[in-house]
C-alpha positions in Angstrom: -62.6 -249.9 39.5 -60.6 -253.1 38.9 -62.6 -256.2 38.8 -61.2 -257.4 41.9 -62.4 -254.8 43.1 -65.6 -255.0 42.1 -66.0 -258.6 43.1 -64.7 -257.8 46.3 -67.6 -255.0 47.2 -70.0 -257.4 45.7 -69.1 -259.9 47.7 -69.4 -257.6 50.9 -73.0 -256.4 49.9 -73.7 -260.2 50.0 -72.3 -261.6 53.2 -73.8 -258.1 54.9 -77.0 -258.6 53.9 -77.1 -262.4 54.8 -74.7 -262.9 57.4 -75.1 -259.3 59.5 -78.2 -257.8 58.5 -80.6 -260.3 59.7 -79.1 -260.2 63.0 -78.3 -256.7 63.7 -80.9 -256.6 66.4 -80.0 -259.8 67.9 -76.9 -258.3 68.5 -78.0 -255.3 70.3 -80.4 -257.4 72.4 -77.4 -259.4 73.5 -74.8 -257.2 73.7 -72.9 -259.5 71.7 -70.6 -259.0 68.5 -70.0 -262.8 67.4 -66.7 -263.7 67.6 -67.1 -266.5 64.8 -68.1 -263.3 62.5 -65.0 -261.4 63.4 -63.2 -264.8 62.1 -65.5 -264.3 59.1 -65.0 -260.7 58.3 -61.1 -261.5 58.9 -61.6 -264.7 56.3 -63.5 -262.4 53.7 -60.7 -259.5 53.9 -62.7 -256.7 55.3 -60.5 -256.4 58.6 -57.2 -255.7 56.6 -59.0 -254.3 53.3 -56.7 -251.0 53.6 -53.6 -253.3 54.3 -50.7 -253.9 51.9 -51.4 -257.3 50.3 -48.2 -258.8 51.5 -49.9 -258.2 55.1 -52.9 -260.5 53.8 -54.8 -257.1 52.8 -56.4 -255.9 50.0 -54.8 -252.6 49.6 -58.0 -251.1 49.0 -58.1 -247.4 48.1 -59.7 -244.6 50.2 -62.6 -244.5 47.8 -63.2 -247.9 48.2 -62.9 -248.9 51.5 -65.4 -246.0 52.2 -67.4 -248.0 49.9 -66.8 -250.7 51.9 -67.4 -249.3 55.0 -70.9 -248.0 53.7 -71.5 -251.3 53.0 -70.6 -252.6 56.2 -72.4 -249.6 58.4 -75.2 -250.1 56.1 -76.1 -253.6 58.0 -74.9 -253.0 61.0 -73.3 -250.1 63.0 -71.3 -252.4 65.3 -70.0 -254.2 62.4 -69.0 -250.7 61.3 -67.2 -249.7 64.0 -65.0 -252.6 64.4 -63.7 -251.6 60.8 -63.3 -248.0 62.4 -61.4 -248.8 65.7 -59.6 -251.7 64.7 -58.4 -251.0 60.9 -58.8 -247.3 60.5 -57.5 -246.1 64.0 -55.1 -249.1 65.0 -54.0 -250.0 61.5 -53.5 -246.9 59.8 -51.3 -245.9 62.6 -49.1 -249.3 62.9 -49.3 -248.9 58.7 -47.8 -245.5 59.1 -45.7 -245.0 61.8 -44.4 -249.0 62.9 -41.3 -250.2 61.9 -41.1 -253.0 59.8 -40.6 -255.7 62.2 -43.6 -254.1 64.0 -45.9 -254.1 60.6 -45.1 -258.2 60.3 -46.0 -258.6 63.9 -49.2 -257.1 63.7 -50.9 -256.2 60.8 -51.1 -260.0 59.2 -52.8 -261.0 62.1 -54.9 -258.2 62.3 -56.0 -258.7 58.6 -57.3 -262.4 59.1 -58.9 -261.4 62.6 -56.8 -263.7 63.9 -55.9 -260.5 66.8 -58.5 -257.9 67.4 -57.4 -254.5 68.7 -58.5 -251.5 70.2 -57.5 -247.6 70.4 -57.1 -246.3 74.0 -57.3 -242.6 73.8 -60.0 -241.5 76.2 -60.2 -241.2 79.8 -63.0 -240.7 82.4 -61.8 -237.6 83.0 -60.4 -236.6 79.4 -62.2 -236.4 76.1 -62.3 -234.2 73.8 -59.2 -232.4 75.6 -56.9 -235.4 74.3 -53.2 -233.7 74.9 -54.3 -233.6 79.0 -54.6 -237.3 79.2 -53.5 -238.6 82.5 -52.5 -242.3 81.7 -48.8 -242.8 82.4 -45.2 -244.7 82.0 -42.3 -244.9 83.4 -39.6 -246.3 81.1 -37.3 -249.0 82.5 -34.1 -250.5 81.2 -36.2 -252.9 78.9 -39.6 -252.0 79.3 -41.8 -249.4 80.5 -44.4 -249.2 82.9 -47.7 -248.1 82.4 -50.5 -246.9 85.3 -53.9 -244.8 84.8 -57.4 -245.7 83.1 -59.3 -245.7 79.8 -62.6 -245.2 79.4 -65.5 -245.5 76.5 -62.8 -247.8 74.3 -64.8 -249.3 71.4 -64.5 -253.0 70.8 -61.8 -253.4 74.2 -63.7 -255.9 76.2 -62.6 -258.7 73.0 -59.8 -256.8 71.7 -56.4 -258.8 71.9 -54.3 -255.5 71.8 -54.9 -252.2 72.9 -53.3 -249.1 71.1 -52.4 -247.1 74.5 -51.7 -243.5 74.5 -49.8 -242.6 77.9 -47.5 -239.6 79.2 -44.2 -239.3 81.1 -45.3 -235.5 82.1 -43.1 -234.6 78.9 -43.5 -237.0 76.4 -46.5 -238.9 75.0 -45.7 -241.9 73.2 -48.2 -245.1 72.4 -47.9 -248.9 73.0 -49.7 -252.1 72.1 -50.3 -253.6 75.1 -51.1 -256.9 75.2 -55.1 -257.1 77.2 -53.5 -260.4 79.1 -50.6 -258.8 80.7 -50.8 -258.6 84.2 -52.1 -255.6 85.8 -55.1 -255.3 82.5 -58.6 -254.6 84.2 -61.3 -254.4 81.7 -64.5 -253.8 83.0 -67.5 -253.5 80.4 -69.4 -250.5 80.0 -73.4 -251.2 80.8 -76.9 -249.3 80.0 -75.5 -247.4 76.4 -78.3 -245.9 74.4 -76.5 -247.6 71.4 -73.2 -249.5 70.4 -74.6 -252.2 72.4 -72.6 -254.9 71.2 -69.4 -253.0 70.6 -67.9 -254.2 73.5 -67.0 -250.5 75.1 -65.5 -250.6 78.3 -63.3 -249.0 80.9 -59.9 -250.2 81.6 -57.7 -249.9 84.4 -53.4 -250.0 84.2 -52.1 -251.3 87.0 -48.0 -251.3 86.7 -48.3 -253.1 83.2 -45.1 -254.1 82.0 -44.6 -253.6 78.2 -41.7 -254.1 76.2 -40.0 -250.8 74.5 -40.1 -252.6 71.3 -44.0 -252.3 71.3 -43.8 -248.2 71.5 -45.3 -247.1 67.8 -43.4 -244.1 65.8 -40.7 -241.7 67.3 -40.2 -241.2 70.9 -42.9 -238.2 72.0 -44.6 -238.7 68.7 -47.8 -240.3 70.9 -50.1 -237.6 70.0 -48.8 -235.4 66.9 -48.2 -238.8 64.6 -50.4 -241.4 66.5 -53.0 -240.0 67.2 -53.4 -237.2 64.8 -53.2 -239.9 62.1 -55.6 -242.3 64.2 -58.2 -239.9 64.4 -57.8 -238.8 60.8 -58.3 -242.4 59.4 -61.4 -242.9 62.0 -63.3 -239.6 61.2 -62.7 -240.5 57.4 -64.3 -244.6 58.2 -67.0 -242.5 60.5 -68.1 -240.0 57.7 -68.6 -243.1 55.5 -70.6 -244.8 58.7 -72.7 -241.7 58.7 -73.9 -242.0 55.2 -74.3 -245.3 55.7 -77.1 -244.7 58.5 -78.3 -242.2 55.9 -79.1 -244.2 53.2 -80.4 -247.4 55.3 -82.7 -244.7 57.0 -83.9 -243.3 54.2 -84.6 -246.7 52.4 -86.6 -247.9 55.4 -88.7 -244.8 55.3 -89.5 -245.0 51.2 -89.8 -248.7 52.2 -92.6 -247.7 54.9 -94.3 -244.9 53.1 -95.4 -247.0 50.0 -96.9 -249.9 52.2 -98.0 -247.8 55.1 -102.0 -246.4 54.9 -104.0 -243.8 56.5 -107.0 -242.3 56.0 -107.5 -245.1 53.2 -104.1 -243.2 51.4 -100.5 -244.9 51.2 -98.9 -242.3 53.0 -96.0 -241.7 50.3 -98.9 -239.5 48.8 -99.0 -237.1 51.3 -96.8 -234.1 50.8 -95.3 -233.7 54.0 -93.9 -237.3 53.7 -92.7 -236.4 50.2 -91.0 -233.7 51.5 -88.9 -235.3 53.6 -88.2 -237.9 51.8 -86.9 -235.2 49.3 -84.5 -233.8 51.3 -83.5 -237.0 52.8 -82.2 -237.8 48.6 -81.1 -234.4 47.8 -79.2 -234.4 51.3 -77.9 -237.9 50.9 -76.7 -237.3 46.9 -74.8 -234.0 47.5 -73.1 -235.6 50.6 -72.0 -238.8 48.8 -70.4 -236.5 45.9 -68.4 -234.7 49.0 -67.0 -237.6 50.3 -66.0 -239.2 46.6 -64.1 -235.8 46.3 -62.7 -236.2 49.8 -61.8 -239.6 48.9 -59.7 -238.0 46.1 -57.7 -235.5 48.1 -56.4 -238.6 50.4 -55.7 -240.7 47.6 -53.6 -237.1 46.2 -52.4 -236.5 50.0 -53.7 -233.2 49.4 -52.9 -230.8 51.9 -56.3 -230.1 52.6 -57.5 -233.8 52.9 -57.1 -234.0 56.4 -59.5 -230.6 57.4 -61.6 -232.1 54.1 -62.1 -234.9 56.0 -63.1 -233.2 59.5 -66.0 -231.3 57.4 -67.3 -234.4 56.0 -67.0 -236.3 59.3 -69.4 -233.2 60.8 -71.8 -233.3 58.0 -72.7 -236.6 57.4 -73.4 -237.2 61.3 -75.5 -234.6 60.7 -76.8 -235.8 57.8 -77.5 -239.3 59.8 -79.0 -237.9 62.6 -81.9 -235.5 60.6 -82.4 -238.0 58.0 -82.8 -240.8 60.9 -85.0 -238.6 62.6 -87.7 -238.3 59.7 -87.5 -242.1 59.2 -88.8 -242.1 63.0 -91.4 -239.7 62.6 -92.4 -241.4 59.3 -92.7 -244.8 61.0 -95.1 -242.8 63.4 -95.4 -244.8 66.9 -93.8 -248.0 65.2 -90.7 -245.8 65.0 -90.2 -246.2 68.3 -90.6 -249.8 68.4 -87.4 -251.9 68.1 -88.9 -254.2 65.7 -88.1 -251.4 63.3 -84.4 -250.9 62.5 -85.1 -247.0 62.1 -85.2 -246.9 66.4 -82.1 -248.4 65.9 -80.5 -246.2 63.6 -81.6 -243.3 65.2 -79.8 -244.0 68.3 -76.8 -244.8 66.8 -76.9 -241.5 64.5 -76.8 -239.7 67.9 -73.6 -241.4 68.9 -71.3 -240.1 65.6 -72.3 -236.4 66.7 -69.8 -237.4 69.3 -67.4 -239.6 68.6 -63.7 -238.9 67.2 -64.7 -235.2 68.0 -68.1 -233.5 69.0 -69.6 -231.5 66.3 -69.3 -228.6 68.3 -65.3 -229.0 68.3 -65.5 -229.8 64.9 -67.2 -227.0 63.9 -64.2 -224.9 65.7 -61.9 -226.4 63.2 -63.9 -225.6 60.3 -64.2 -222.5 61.1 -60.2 -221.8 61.2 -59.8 -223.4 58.4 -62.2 -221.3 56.7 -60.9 -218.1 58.2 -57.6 -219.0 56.6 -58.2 -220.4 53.6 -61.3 -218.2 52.4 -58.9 -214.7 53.2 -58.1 -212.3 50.8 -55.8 -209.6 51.6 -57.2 -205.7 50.0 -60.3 -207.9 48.5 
């Protein structure tokens, strides 16, 4: 690791734990993401960290920005995802499929936080069953137009730009849209169970005009480029939000359990308190050493990086979710109290069990890539 580098991730531990940590609750209590900190995560590089430095980024590897991101989801899952939908999905895609005039347009702006953008994938009526999306354009001589809805789209009530995935009946193909064009509804989703202050809402196309230029990669590459890379780059940024959860749930119960008595005992003594701590570490370790050898294969392009990356994406939301769980049950009833982060991190451990593919569909793609990978013929 360069010392850039390093200075860079050290510099991210600090303004997390000063400038997002405090206030993590605050947030979900208000529904409210500060826009001034967007500017400041912009200012301090995190928003373009994966970017080309000649579009203000820091051109950070895989390995790193997953340190990064660890760092990041550590504080604050909200802070997180903003790094997920806005430079994993949006950016890798502009990154790798826009043209050049497209990149320049975009991606500085994007880097400083100066724009904030969203991915519009999901419908109300289409999830995990992505090619049936209903959302649609019409192409005219300049422009095409764009009707249908959106729905559960991270960060969209504040995003600048939305990444829209729409269908002729033949073609898929995705836009920015600009969110102050005419005919943009965005109505913000209420009464989550978590990602509070992530801004998720449903929006509504009403004959929104947008210019041909702003279609991303080929003509009918919408879902086999966009969104195949989108979701590659946002299950990788999840996988590294999962551990984060992890490890911050996990700290809070060793935290807990050496300050916590009963029955005039801390209760790290107890050996149902040390087991779960136990596997909480042994859990946590082995996971981190997957996802540094993940890392590798996407800095290699490895031809299995991208299945790699679905099988850590479905672990460590596991991972987040059991580890979470103990840090709940350690806490006993002040686990449930949200004066506590691990209420807090529980709920949101839930959430990455469903996001950017449910474990049960990612559990189907595992298993075909095991089925064809672990075969041998006349074994």
């Amino acid at each position: 690791m360069s010392e850039v580098i390093q200075d860079f991730l050290e510099s991210a531990k600090e303004f997390a734990n000063t400038k997002i940590r405090p206030f993590a609750a605050e947030f979900e209590e208000k529904q409210q993401f500060p826009a001034q900190l967007i500017k400041e995560m912009g200012k301090a590089k995190f928003l373009g960290a994966t970017f080309p430095e000649k579009y203000n980024g820091m051109n950070l590897d895989p390995y790193n920005y997953g340190l990064l991101t660890e760092i990041i989801g550590k504080a604050d899952c909200t802070a997180r995802s903003l790094l997920t939908v806005h430079t994993s999905l949006v950016g890798s895609a502009i990154l790798r499929w826009g043209n050049e005039a497209q990149k320049n347009k975009w991606l500085p702006d994007m880097a400083e936080g100066n724009i904030i953008t969203a991915f519009a994938l999901t419908e109300p009526n289409v999830g995990t069953d992505a090619s049936s999306i209903q959302t649609s354009y019409e192409e005219k001589e300049n422009a095409v137009i764009i009707n249908g809805s959106k729905k559960w789209i991270t960060f969209s009530g504040v995003a600048d730009y939305l990444l829209v995935i729409a269908t002729n009946g033949k073609k898929v193909n995705a836009y920015m849209v600009d969110t102050k064009t005419p005919g943009v509804t965005i109505k913000p989703i209420k009464g989550l169970m978590a990602a509070k202050a992530s801004y998720i809402s449903e929006i509504e196309f009403t004959n929104v005009e947008v210019p041909k230029e702003n279609r991303i990669g080929v003509d009918g590459g919408g879902f086999a480029y966009i969104v195949s890379t989108a979701l590659d780059h946002g299950r990788y940024s999840i996988a590294w939000g999962g551990l984060a959860i992890a490890q911050e749930a996990l700290e809070a119960m060793v935290n807990y359990s050496r300050e916590r008595k009963q029955f005039g005992k801390k209760i790290y003594t107890f050996q149902l308190i040390q087991e779960m701590i136990a596997n909480a570490v042994a859990n946590i370790h082995s996971t981190r050493a997957f996802l540094e050898k993940v890392a590798s294969l996407r800095q290699q392009n490895h031809q299995d990086s991208v299945n790699e990356t679905i099988i850590a994406k479905y672990l460590t939301s596991k991972i987040a979710m059991q580890i979470s769980t103990d840090a709940v049950q350690v806490h006993g009833g002040n686990g449930f109290y949200n004066k506590y982060p691990v209420e807090r991190l529980f709920r949101e451990a839930k959430v990455l069990e469903v996001i950017e593919g449910t474990s049960q569909v990612l559990q189907n793609i595992i298993s075909l890539y095991g089925l064809k990978k672990y075969y041998k013929i006349n074994c």
